[in-house]
C-alpha positions in Angstrom: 160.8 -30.1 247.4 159.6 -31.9 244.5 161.1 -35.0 245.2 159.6 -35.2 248.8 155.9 -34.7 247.6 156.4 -37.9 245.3 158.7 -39.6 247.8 155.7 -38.7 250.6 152.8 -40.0 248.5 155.0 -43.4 247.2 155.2 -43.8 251.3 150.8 -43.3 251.9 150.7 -45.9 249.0 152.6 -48.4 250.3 151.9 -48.2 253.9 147.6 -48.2 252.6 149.2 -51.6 250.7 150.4 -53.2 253.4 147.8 -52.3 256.0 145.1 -53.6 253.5 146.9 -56.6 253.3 147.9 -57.4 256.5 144.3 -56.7 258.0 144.6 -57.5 262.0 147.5 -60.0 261.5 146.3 -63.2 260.0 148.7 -62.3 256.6 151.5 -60.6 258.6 151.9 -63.7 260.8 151.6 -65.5 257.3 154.1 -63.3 255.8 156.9 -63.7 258.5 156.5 -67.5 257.7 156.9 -67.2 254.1 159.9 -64.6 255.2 162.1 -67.3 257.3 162.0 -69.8 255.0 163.3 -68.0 252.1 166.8 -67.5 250.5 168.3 -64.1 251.1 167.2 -62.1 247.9 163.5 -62.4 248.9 162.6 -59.4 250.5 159.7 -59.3 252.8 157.8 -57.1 250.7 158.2 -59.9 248.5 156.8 -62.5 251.1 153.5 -59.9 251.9 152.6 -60.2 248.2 153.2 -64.1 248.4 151.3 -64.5 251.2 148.3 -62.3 249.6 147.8 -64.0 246.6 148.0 -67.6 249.0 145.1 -66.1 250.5 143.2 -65.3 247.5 144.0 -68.9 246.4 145.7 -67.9 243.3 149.4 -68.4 241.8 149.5 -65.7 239.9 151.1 -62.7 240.6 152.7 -59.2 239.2 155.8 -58.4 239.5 159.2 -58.2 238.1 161.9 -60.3 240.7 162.6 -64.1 239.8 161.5 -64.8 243.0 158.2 -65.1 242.1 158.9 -68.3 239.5 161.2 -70.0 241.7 158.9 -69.6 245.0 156.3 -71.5 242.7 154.4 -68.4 241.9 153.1 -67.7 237.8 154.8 -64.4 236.8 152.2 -62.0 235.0 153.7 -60.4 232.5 153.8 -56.9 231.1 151.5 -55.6 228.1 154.4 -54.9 226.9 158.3 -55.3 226.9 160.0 -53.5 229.8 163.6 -51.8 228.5 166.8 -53.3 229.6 169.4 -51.1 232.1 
């Protein structure tokens, strides 16, 4: 039951994410642009942050995928080291 609490508030946070971002379409339309034009390991979660920080004008963005860097994007990286798997 545990893991359905933290599986159920992982979903309110990401669907409050994307309907911020995507306010009435402008970014979604933006982000299913981004989307077909991409090589098949960029997800479309990927794309919606893309397409954000395009219309906040910046290049920089958070995250961990190489995507980011080879779509053009500045990597911002962690405080500290993340451990390898």
């Amino acid at each position: 039951m545990r893991r359905w609490g933290t599986m159920q508030r992982s979903l309110q946070t990401i669907l409050i994410f994307v309907s911020n971002c995507l306010d009435n379409g402008v970014r979604l339309k933006a982000s299913l642009e981004k989307f077909k034009n991409q090589p098949e390991d960029v997800s479309l979660t990927d794309c919606i942050v893309m397409a954000v920080a395009d219309h906040y004008d910046t290049k920089d963005i958070f995250g961990f995928d190489r995507q980011f860097k080879d779509a053009g994007y500045h990597r911002l990286e962690p405080a500290r080291p993340t451990p390898q798997r």
